[in-house]
PASEBA-1860 file (N, C-alpha, C; in nm, 3 decimals):
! residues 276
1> XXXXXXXX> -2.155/6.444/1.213/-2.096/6.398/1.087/-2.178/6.455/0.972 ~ -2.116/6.489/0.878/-2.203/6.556/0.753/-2.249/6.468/0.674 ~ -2.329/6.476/0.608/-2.426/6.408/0.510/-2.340/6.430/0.346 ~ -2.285/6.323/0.290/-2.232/6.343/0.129/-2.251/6.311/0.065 ~ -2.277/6.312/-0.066/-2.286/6.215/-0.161/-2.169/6.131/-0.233 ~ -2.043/6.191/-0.176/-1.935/6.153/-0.242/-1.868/6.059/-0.179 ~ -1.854/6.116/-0.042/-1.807/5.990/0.054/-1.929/5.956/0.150 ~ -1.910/5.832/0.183/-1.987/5.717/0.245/-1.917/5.614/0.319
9> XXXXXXXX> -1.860/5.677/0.495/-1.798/5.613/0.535/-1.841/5.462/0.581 ~ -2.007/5.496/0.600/-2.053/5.327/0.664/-2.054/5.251/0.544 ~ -2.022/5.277/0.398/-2.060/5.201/0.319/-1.850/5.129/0.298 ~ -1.801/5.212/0.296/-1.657/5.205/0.308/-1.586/5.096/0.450 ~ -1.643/5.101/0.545/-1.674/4.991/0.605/-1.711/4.902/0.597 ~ -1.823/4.892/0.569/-1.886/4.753/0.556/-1.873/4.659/0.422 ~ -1.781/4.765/0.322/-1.719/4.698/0.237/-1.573/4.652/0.267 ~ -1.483/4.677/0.330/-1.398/4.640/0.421/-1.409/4.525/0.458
17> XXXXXXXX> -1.492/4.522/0.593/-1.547/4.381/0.665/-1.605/4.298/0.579 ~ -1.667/4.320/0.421/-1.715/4.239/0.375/-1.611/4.173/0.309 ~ -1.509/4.271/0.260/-1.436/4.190/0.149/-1.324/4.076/0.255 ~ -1.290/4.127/0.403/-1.182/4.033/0.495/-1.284/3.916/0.514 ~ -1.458/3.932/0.530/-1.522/3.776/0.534/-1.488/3.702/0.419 ~ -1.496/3.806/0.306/-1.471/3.699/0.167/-1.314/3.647/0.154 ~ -1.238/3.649/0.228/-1.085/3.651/0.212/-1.079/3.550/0.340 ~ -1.134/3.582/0.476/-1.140/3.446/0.537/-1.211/3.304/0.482
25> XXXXXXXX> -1.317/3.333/0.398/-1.392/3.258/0.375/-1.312/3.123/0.250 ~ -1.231/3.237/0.143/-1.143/3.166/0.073/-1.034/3.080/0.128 ~ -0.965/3.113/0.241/-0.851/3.065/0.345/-0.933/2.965/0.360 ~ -1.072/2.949/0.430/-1.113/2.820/0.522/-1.146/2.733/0.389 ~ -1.197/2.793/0.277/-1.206/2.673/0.135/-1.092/2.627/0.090 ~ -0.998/2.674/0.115/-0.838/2.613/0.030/-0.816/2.516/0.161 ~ -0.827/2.532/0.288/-0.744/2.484/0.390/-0.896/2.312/0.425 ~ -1.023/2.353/0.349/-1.102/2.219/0.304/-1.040/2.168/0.203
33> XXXXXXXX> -1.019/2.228/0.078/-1.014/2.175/-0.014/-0.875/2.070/0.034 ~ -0.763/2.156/0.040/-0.608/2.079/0.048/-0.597/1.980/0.167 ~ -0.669/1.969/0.273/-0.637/1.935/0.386/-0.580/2.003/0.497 ~ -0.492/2.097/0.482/-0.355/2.142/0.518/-0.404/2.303/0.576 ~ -0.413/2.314/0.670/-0.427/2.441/0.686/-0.312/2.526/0.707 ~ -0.146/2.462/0.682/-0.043/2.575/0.598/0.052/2.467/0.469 ~ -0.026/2.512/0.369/0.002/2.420/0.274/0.123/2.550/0.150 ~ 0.176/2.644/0.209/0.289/2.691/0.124/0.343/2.786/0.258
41> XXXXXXXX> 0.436/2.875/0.164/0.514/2.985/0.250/0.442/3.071/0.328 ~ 0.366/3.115/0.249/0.301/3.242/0.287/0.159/3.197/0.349 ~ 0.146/3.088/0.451/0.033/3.049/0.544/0.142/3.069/0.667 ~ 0.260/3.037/0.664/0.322/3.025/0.796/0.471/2.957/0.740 ~ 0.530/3.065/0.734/0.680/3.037/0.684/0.770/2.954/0.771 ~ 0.752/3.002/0.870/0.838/2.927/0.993/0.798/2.761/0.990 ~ 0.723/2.794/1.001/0.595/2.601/0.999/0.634/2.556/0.867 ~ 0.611/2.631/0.721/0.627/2.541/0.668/0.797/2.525/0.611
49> XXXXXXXX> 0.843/2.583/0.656/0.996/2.568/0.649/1.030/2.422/0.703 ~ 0.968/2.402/0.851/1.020/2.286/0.939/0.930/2.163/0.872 ~ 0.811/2.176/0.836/0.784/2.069/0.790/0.888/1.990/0.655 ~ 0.917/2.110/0.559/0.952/2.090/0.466/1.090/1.991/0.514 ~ 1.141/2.056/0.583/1.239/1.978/0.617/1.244/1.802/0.698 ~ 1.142/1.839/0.733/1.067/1.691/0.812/1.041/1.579/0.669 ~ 0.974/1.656/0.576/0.964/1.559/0.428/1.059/1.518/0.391 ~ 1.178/1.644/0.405/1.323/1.579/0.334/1.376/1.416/0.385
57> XXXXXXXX> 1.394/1.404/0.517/1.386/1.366/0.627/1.337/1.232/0.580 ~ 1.132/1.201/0.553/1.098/1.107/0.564/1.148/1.053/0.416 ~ 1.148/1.131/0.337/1.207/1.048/0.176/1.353/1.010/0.182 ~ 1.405/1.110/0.283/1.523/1.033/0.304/1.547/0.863/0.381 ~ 1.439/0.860/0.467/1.420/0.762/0.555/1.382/0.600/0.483 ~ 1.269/0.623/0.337/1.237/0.594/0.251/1.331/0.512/0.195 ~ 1.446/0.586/0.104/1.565/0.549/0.021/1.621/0.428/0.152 ~ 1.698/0.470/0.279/1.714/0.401/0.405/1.642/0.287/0.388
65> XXXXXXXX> 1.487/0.252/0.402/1.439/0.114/0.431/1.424/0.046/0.288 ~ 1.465/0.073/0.112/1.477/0.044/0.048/1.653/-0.029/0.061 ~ 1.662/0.055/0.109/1.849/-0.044/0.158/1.823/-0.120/0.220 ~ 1.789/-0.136/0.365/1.781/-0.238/0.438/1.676/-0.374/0.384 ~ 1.571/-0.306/0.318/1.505/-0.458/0.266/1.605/-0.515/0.182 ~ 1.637/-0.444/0.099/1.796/-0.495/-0.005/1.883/-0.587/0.094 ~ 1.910/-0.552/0.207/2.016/-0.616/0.241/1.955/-0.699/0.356 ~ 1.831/-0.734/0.395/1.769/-0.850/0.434/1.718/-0.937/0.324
73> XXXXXXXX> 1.705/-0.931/0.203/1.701/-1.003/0.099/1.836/-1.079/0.059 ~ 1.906/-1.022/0.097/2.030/-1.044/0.047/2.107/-1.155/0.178 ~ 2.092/-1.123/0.301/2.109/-1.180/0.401/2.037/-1.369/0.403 ~ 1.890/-1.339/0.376/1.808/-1.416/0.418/1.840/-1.537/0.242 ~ 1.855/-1.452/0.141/1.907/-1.589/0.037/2.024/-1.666/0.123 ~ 2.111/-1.578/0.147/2.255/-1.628/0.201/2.296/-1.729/0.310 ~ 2.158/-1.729/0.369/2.131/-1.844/0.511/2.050/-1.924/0.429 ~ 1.979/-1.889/0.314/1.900/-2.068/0.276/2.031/-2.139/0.217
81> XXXXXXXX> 2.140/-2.039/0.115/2.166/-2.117/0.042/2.296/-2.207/0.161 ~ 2.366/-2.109/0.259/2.465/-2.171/0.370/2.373/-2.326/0.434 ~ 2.239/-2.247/0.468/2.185/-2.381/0.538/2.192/-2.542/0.427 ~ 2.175/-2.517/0.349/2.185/-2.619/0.240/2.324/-2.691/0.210 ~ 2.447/-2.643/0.210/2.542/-2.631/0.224/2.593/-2.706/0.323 ~ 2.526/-2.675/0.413/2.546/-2.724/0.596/2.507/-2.870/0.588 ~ 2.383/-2.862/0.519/2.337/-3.005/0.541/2.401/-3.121/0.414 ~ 2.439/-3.050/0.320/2.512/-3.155/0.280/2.664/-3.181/0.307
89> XXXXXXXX> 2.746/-3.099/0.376/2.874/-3.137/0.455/2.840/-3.266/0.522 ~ 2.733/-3.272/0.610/2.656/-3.311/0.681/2.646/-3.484/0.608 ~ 2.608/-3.501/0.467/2.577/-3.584/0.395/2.717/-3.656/0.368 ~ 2.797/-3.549/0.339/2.970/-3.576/0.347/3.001/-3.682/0.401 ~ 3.002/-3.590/0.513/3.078/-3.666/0.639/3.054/-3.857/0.631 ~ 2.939/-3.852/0.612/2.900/-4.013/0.607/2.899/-4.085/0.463 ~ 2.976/-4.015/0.404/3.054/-4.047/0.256/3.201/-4.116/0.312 ~ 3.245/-4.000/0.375/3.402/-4.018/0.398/3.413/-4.076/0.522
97> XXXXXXXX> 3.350/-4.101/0.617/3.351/-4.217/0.743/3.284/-4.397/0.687 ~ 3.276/-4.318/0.540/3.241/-4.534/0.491/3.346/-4.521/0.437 ~ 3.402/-4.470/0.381/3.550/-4.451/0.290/3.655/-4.515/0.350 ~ 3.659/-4.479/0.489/3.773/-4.512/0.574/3.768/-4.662/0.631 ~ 3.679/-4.718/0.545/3.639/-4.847/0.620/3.719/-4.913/0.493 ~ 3.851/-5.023/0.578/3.952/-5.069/0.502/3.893/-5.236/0.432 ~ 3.755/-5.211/0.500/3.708/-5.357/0.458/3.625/-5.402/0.316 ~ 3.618/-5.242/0.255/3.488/-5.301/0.157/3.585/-5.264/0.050
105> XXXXXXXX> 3.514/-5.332/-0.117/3.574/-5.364/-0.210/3.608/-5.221/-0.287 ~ 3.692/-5.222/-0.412/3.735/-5.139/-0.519/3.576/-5.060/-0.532 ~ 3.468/-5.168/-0.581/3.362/-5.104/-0.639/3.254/-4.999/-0.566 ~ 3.245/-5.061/-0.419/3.163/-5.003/-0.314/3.299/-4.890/-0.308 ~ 3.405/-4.846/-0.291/3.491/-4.730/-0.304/3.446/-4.652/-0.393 ~ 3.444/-4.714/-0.505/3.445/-4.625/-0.621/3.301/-4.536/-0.627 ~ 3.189/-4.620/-0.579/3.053/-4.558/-0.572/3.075/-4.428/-0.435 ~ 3.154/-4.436/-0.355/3.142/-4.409/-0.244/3.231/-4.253/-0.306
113> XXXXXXXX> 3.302/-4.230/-0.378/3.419/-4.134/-0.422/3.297/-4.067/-0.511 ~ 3.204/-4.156/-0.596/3.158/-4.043/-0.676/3.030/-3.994/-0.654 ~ 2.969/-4.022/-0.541/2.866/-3.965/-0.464/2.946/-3.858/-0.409 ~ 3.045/-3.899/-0.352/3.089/-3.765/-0.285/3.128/-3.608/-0.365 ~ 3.211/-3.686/-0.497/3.211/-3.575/-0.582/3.113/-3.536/-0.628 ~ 2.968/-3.584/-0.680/2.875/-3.487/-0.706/2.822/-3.451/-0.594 ~ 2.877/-3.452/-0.448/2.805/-3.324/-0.357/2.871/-3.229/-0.334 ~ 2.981/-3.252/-0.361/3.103/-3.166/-0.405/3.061/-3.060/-0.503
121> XXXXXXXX> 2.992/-3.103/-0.647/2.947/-3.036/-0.725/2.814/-2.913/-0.691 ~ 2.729/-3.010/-0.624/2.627/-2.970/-0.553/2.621/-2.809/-0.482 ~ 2.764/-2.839/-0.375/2.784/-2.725/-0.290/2.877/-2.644/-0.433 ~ 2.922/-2.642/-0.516/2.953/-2.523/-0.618/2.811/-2.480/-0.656 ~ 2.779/-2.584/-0.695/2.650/-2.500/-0.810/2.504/-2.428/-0.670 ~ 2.535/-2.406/-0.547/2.466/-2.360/-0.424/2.543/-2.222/-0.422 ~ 2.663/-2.255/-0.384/2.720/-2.111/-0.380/2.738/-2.020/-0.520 ~ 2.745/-2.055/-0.633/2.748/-1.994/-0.731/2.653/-1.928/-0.769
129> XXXXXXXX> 2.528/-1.977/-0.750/2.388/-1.946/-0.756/2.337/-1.860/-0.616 ~ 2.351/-1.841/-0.521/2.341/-1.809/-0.376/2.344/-1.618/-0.434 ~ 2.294/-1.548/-0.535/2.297/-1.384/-0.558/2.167/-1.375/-0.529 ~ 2.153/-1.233/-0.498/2.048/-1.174/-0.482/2.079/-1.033/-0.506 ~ 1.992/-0.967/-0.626/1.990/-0.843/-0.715/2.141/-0.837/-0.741 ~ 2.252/-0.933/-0.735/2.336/-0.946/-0.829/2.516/-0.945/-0.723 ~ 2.407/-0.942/-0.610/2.497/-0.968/-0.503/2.532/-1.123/-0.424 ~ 2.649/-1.166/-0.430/2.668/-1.331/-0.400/2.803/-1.296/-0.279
137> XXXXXXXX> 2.722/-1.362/-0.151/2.794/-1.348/-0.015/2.913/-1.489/-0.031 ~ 2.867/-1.551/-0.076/2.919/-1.695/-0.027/3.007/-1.755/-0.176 ~ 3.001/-1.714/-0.293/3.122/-1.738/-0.385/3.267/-1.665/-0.405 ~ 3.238/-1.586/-0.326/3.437/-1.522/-0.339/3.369/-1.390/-0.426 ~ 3.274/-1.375/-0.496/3.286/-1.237/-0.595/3.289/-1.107/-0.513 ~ 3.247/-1.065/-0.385/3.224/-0.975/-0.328/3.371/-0.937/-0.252 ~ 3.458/-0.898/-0.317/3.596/-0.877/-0.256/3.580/-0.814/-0.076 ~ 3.495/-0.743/-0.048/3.482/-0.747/0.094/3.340/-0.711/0.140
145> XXXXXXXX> 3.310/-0.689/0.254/3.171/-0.665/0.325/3.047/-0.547/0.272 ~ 2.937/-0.602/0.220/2.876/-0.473/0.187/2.809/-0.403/0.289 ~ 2.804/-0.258/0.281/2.782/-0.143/0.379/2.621/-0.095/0.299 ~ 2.499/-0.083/0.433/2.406/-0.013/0.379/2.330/0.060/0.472 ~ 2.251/0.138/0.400/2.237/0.291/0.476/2.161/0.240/0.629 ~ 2.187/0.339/0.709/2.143/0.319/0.818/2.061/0.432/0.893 ~ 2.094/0.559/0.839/2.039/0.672/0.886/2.006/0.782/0.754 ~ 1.919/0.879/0.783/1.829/0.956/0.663/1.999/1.040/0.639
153> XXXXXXXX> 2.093/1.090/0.709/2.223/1.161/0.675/2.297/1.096/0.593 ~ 2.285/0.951/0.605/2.427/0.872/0.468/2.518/0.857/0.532 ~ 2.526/0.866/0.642/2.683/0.912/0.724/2.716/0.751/0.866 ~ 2.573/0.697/0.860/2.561/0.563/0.944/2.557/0.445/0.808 ~ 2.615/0.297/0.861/2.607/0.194/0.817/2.593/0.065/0.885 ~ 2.503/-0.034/0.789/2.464/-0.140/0.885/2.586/-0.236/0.793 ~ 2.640/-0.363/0.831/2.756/-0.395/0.712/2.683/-0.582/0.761 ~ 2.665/-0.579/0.640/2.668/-0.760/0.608/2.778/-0.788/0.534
161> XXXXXXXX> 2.844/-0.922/0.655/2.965/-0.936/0.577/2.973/-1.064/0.484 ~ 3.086/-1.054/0.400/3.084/-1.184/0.319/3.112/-1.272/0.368 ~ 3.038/-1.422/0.367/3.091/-1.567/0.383/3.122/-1.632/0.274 ~ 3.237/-1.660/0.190/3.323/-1.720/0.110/3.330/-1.847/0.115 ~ 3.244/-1.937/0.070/3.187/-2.058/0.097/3.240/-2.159/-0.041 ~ 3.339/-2.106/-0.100/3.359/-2.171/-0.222/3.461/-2.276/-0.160 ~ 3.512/-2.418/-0.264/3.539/-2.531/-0.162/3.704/-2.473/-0.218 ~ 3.791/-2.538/-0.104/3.904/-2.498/-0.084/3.897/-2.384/0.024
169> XXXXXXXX> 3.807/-2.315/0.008/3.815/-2.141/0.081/3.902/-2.147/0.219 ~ 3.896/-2.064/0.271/3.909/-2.057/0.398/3.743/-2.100/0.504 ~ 3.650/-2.117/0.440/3.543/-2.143/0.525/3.501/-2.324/0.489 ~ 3.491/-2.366/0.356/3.519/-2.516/0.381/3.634/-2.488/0.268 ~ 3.723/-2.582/0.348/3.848/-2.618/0.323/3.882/-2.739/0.251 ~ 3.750/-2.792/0.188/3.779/-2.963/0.088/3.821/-2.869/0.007 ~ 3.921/-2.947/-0.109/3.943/-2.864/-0.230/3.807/-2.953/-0.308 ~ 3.798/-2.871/-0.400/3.742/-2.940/-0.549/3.777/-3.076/-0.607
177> XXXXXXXX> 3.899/-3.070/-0.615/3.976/-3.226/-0.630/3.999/-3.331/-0.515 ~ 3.906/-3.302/-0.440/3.929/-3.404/-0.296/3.880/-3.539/-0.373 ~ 3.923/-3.631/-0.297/3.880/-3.806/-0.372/3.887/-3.856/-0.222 ~ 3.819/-4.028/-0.247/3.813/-4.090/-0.121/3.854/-4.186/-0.212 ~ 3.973/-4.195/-0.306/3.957/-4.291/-0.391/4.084/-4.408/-0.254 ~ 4.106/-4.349/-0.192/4.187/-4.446/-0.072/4.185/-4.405/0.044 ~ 4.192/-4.487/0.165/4.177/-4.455/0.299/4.243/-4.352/0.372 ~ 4.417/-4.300/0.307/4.477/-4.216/0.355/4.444/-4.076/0.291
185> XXXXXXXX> 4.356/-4.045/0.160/4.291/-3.980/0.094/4.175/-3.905/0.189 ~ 4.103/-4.059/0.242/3.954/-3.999/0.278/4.001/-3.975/0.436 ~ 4.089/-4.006/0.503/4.149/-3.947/0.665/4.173/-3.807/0.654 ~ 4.197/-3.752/0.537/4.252/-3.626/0.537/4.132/-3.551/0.480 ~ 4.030/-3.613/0.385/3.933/-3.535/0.363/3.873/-3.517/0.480 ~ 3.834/-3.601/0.592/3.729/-3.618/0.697/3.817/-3.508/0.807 ~ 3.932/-3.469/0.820/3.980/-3.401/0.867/3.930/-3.237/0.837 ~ 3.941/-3.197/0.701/3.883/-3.092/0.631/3.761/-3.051/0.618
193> XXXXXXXX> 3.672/-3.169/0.641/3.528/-3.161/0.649/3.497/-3.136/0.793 ~ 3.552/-3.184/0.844/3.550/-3.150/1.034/3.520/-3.031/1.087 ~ 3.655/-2.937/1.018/3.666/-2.769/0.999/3.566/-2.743/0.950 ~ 3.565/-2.750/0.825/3.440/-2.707/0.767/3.311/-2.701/0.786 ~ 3.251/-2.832/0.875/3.111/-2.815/0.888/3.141/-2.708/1.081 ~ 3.244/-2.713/1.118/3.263/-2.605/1.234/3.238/-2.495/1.158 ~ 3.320/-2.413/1.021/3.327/-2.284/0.978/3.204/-2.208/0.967 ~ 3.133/-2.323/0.848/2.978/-2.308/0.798/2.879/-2.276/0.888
201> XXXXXXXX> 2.909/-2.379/1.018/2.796/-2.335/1.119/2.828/-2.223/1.172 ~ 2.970/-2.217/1.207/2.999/-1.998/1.266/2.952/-1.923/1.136 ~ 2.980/-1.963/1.036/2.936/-1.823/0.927/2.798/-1.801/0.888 ~ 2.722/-1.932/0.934/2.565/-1.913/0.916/2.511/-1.834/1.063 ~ 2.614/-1.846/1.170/2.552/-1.810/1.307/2.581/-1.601/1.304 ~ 2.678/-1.614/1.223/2.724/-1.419/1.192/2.621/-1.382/1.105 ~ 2.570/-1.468/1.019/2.491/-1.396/0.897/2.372/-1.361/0.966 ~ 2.313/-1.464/1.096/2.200/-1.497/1.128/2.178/-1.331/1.201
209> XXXXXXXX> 2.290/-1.318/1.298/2.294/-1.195/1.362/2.299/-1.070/1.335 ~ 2.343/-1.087/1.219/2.342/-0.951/1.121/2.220/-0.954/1.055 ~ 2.197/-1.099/1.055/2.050/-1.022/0.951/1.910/-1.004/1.050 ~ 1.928/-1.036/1.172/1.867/-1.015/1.303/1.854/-0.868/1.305 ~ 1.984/-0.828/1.287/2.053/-0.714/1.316/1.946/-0.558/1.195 ~ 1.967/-0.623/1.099/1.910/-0.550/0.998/1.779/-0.558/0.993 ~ 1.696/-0.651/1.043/1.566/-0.646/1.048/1.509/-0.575/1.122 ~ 1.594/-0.560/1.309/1.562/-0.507/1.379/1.562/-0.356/1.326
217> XXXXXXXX> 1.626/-0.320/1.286/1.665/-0.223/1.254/1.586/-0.108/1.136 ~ 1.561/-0.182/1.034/1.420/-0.168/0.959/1.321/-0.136/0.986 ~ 1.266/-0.226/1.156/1.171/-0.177/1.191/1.165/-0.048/1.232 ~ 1.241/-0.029/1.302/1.315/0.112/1.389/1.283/0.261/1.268 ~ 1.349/0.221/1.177/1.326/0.348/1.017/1.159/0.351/1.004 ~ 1.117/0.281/0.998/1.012/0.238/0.971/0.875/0.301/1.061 ~ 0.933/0.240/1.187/0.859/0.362/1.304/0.878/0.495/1.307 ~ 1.034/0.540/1.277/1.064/0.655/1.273/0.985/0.739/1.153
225> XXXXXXXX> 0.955/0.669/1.065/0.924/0.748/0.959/0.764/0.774/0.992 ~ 0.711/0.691/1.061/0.590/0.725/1.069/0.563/0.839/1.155 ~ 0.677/0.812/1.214/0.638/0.988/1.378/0.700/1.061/1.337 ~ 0.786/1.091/1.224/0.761/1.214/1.136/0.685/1.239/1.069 ~ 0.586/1.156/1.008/0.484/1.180/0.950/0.368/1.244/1.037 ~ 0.353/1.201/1.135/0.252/1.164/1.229/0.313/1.341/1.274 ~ 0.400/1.387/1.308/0.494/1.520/1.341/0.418/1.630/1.220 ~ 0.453/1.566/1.139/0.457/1.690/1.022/0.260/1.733/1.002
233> XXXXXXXX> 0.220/1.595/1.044/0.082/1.593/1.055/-0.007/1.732/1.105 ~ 0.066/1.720/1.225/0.057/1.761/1.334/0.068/1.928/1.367 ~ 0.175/1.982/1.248/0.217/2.089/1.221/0.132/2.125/1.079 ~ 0.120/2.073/0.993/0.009/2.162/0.884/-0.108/2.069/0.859 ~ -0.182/1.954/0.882/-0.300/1.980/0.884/-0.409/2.036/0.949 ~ -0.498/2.055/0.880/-0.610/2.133/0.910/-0.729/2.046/0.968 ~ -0.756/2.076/1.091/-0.870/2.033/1.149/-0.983/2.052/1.080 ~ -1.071/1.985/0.975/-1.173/2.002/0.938/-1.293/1.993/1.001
241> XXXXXXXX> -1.311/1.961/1.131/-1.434/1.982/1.202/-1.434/2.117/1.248 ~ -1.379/2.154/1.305/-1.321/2.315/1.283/-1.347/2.393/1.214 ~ -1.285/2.362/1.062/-1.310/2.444/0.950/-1.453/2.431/0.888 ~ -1.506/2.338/0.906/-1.664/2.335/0.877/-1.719/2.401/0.929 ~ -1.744/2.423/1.062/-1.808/2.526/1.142/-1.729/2.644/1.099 ~ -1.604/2.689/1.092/-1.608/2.804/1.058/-1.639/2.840/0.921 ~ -1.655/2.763/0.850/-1.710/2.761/0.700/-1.871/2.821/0.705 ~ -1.950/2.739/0.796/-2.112/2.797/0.814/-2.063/2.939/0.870
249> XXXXXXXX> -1.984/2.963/0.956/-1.978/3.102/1.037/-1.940/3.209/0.896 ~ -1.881/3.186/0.843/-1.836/3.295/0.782/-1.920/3.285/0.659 ~ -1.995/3.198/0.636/-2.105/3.209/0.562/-2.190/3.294/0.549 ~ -2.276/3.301/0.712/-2.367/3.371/0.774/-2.311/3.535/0.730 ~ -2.181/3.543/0.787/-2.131/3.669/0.813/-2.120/3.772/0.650 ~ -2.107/3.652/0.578/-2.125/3.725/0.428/-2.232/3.788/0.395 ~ -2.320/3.647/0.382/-2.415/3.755/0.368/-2.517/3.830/0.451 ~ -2.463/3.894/0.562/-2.457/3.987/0.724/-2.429/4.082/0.640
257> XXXXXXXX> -2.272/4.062/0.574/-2.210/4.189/0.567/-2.260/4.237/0.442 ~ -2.331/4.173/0.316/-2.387/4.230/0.195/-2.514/4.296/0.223 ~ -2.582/4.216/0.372/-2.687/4.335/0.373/-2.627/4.429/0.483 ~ -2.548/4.444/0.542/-2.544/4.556/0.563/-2.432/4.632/0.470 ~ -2.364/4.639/0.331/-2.326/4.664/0.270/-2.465/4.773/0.185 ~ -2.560/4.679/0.185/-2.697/4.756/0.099/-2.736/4.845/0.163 ~ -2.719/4.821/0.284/-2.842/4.938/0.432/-2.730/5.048/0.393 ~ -2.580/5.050/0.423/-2.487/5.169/0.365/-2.500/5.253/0.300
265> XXXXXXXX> -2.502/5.166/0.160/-2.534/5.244/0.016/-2.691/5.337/-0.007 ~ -2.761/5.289/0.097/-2.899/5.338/0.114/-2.909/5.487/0.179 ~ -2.822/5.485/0.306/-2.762/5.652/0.345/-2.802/5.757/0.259 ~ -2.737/5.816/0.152/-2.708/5.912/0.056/-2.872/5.940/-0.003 ~ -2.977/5.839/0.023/-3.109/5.878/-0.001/-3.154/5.996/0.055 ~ -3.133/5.975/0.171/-3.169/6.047/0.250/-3.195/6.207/0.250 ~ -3.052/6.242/0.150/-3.045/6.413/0.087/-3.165/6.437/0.007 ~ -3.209/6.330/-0.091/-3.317/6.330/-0.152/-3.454/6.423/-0.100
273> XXXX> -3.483/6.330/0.020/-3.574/6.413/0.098/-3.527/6.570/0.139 ~ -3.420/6.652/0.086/-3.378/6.751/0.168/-3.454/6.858/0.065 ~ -3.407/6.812/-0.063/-3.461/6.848/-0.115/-3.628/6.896/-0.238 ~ -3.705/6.806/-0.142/-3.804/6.799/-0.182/-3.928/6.903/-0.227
END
C-alpha cells in the first residue's frame, strides 16, 4: 500500500466505526431516555404500526368502560330507588287489608285512606327522582331500553331496560286516585297491589341481572385493556438493564475508537522522516 498525504485509509475507517459508535450510542440514549426502544416509524415500522393500532384499541376500550360505569350507575340508582318502592307497596298492603275491615269507624277509615295516599305520593316523588346523569328507568321518560357500548368496534351492545314504575303503569297498577275511602274501593285496590308488589319484585329481579350483567362485563374491558397494554408493552419497550450495559459498552468503544482515530491521523508523519 502506498504512503499519502492526501488519502488516509486507516484514518477513513476508524472515522467510520467511530461515527456508527456515536450513532449507536445516541439510539441506546433516546431508547433510556423514552423508555421505548421503538418509539416512532423509523425504529421499526412494522412494530410500530401494530402497536399503534393496539393504542387505538385501548382508548377505544377506555370510552367502552366509561359506558358501562354509566350504565352501572344508572342500573344500581334504579334498584335503590325500585327497592324502596317495594317496601312501601309492602307498607300498602297493610293499609288496605285494615281498610277492608267492615268493623271500624268513618274516622279510623279516613286516617287509614290518607296514610295510604301519602305513600301513594311517596312512590311518585321515588320514581320521579330515581335519574342518574339525567337518565330515569322507572318514570315513563325513557320511551324504550338504553343500549351501551360493549366492544372497542361500536358494533356490540349491553341494553338496560326500562322499568316504568309510575302508579297506574303497567308495572304497579294502583292509579294515583286509588282511595280506601270504602270496603268495595279498598277490595279492588288490594287486588292491584297484589300485581304490583308481584311486577316490582320481577322488574327489580331483570334490573338485578342486567346490572350483574354489566358489571361482569366491565370487568372483562377492563382486563382486556390491560393485556393490551401489557401486549403493546411487550412490543416497544426497551429493556433498560440491557441498555445500560450497552450504554457502558459503547462508551468504552468511543473512546477506543477516538484513540484509534488519533493513532490514524498519526500515519502521514511518517513521510516526514523520508525526508529528512
Amino acid at each position: 500500500m502506498s504512503i499519502s498525504v492526501h488519502t488516509n485509509k486507516s484514518a477513513l475507517v476508524a472515522l467510520q466505526n467511530l461515527n456508527q459508535t456515536q450513532q449507536d450510542l445516541s439510539d441506546v440514549q433516546n431508547r433510556i431516555n423514552t423508555g421505548l426502544k421503538i418509539a416512532n416509524a423509523k425504529d421499526n415500522a412494522a412494530v410500530w404500526s401494530i402497536a399503534q393500532n393496539q393504542r387505538a384499541d385501548i382508548g377505544a376500550l377506555g370510552a367502552v368502560k366509561m359506558s358501562l360505569d354509566r350504565a352501572s350507575s344508572i342500573a344500581e340508582v334504579s334498584m335503590t330507588a325500585g327497592q324502596s318502592v317495594s317496601d312501601l307497596l309492602v307498607q300498602l298492603k297493610e293499609k288496605v287489608v285494615a281498610a277492608m275491615d267492615t268493623s271500624i269507624d268513618a274516622n279510623s277509615r279516613t286516617a287509614l285512606d290518607s296514610e295510604f295516599k301519602s305513600i301513594l305520593r311517596q312512590i311518585g316523588q321515588i320514581t320521579g327522582n330515581s335519574a342518574f346523569d339525567g337518565a330515569n328507568l322507572l318514570n315513563g321518560s325513557i320511551p324504550s331500553n338504553i343500549q351501551f357500548l360493549a366492544n372497542a368496534d361500536a358494533n356490540s351492545y349491553i341494553t338496560l331496560s326500562t322499568q316504568d314504575m309510575s302508579l297506574g303503569g303497567g308495572i304497579i297498577t294502583i292509579p294515583s286516585t286509588s282511595s280506601l275511602a270504602t270496603v268495595t274501593l279498598s277490595t279492588q285496590v288490594l287486588a292491584d297491589l297484589n300485581l304490583s308488589i308481584t311486577n316490582v319484585n320481577q322488574s327489580l329481579g331483570s334490573l338485578g341481572s342486567q346490572a350483574k350483567q354489566i358489571t361482569a362485563h366491565a370487568d372483562f374491558v377492563s382486563k382486556l385493556s390491560d393485556t393490551l397494554t401489557t401486549g403493546v408493552g411487550n412490543l416497544v419497550d426497551a429493556d433498560l438493564a440491557k441498555e445500560s450495559a450497552r450504554l457502558q459498552a459503547l462508551q468504552v468503544q468511543q473512546q477506543l475508537g477516538a484513540q484509534a482515530l488519533s493513532i490514524a491521523n498519526q500515519s502521514p508523519q511518517i513521510i516526514l522522516s523520508l525526508f529528512k
